[in-house]
C-alpha positions as CSV (number, residue, x, y, z in Angstrom):
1,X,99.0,115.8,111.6
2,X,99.8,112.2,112.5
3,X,103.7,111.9,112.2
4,X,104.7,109.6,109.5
5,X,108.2,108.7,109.1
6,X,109.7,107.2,106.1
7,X,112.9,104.5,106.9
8,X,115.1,104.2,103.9
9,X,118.4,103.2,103.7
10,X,121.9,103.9,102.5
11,X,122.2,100.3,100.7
12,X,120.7,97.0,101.5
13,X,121.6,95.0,104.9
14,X,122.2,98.6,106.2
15,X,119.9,97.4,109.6
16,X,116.8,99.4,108.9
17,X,114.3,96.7,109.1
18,X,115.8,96.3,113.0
19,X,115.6,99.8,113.6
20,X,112.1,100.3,112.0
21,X,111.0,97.9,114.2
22,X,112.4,99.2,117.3
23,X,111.3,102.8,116.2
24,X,107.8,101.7,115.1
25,X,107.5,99.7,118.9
26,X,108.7,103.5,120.1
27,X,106.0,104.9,118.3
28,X,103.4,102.8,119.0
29,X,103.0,103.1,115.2
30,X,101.6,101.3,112.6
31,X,104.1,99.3,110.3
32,X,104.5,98.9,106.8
33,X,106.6,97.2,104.2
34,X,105.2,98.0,100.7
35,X,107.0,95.5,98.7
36,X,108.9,92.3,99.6
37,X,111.3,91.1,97.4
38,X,112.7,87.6,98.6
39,X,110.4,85.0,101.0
40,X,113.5,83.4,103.1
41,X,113.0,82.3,106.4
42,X,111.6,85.2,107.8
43,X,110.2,88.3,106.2
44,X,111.2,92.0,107.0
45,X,107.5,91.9,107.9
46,X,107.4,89.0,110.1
47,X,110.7,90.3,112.0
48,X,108.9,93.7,112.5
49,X,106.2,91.8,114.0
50,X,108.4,89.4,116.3
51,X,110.5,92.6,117.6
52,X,108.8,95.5,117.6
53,X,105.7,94.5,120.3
54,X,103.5,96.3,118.1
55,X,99.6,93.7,117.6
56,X,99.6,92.4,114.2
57,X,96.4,94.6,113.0
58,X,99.3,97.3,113.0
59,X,102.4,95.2,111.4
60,X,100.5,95.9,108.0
61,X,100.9,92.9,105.2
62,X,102.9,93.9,102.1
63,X,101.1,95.5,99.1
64,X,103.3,93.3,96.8
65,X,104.8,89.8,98.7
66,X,108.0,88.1,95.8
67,X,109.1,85.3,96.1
68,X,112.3,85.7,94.0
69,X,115.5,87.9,96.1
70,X,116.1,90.5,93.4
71,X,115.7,94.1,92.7
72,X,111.8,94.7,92.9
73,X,111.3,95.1,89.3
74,X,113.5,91.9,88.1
75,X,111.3,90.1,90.9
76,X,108.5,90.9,90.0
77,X,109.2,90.2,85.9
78,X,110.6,86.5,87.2
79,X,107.1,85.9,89.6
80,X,104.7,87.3,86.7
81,X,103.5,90.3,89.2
82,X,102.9,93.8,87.7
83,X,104.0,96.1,90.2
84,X,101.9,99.5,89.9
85,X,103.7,102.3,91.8
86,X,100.7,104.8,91.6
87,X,98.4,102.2,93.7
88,X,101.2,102.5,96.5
89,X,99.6,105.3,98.9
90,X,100.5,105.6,102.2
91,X,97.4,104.1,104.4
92,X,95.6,106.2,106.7
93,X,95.8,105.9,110.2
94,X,95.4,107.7,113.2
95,X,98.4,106.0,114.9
96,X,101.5,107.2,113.6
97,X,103.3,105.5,110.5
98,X,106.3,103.7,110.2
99,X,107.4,103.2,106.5
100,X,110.1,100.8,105.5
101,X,111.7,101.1,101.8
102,X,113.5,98.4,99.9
103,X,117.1,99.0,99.8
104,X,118.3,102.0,98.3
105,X,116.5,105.2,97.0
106,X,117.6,104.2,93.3
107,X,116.1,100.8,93.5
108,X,113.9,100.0,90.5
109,X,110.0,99.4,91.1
110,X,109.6,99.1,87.5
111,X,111.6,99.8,84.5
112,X,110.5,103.4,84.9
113,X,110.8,103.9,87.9
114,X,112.8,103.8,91.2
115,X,112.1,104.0,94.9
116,X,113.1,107.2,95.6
117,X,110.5,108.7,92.8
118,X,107.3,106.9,95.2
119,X,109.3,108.5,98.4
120,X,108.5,112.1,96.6
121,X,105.4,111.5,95.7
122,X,104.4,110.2,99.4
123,X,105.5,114.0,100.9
124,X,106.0,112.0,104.0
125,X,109.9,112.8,105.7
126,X,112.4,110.4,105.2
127,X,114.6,109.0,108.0
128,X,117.9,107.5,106.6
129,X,119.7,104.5,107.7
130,X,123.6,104.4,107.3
131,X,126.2,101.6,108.0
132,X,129.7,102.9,109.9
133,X,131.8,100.5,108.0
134,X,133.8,101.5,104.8
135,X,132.2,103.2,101.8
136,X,129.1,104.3,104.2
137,X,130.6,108.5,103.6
138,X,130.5,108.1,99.8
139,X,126.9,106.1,100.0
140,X,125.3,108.6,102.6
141,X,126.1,111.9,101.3
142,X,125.1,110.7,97.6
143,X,122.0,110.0,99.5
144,X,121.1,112.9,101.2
145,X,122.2,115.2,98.0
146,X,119.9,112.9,95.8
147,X,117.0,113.6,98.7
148,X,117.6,117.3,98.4
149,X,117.3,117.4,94.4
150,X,113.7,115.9,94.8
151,X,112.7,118.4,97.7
152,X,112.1,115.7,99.8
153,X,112.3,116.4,103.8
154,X,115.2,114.6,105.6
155,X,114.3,114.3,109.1
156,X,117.5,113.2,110.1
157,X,120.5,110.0,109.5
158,X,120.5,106.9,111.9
159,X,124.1,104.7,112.1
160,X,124.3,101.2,112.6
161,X,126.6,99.0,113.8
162,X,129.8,99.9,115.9
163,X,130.9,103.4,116.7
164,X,133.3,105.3,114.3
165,X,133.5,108.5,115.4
166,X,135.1,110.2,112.3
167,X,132.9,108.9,109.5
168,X,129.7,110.2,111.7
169,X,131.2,113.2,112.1
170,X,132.3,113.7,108.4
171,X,128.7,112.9,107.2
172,X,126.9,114.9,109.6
173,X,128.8,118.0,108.9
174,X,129.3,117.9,105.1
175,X,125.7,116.6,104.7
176,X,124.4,119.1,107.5
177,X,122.0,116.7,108.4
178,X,120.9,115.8,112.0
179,X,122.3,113.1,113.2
180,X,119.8,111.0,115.7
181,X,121.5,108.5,117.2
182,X,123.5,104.8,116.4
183,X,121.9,101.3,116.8
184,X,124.5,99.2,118.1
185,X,124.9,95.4,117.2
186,X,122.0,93.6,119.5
187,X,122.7,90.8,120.9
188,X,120.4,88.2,121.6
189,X,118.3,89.7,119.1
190,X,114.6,89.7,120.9
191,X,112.2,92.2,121.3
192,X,113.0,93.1,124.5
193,X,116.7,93.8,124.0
194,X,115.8,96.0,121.2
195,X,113.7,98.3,122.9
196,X,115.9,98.3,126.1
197,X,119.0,98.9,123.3
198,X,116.6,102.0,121.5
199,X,115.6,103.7,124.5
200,X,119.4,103.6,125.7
201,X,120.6,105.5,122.4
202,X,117.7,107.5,120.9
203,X,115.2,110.0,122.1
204,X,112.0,109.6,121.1
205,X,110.9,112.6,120.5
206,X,113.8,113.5,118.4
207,X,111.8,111.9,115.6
208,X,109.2,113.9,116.3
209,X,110.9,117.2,115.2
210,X,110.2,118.9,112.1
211,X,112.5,117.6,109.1
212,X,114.8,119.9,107.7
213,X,114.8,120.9,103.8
């Protein structure tokens, strides 16, 4: 089966739209962002495309694009877009897929519905991104418990940021999750840094394993 991986995140500005690009690049994947909620200067899209090496056929465009940086479903009330979580299916491809989520797992699509209820229904294993600065235990293990209640597979947590030891530690062992690797700050921010940075502090074909329960 062709891996698919989905990237979620802990919170928002947790880093994940860096690492999916640098994992996607890894990969040789196929990107994509299903929804888009704020047009700024650059896209999460349009950073994926500008990092990750990947051709643009494979930086996929978003299924829903708004203009208005909110929560999806207040977004897409304020733009006058209908956001149908049943027509998000993952695409087929015989490259492996790189999914990004928006936020948090608890962040509304609709009025009825949340991200992390479209994670389940995808049966694709999710990868979660986690900050090491203050709050990230409390945020992370209510994130892997709320994965676990949906019987969705966790393949395993990725840090970002700067080291801190304990908090990894802590999450790793209460959540018993795997614990992949930590992005560090990247500085200049280009392509090539990124995937010199990735190889440096990931194995690849850790996120080819099979994901635990």
């Amino acid at each position: 089966m062709t891996t698919r991986i989905i990237v979620t995140g802990t919170d928002t500005g947790v880093g994940k739209t860096v690492f999916a690009a640098a994992l996607a690049g890894a990969l040789d994947a196929v990107y994509w962002k299903p929804i888009q909620a704020g047009v700024q200067e650059e896209t999460d899209r349009e950073t994926v495309l500008r990092l990750s090496g990947l051709p643009g056929e494979r930086v996929l465009p978003e299924a829903y694009r708004l203009k208005t940086p909110a929560s999806p479903h207040l977004a897409a009330e304020l733009d006058g877009v209908a956001i149908d979580p049943a027509a998000l299916v993952l695409p087929n491809t015989d490259q492996p897929l790189v999914v990004e989520g928006a936020g948090g797992l608890f962040v509304p699509l609709t009025r009825e519905v949340v991200y992390i209820d479209l994670i389940a229904q995808w049966r694709a294993p999710v990868l979660l991104c986690a900050r090491t600065t203050l709050g990230t235990i409390n945020h992370s293990l209510l994130s892997i418990e709320a994965l676990r209640a949906r019987g969705i597979a966790l393949l395993g947590i990725v840090f970002t940021g700067d080291e801190n030891v304990e908090t990894e530690r802590v999450i790793v062992h209460m959540g018993r999750v795997p614990r992949l690797g930590r992005l560090p700050h990247v500085a200049p921010l280009t392509g090539d840094v990124l995937r010199a940075t990735f190889a440096r502090h990931f194995d690849i074909g850790d996120f080819l394993k099979e994901p635990i329960g």
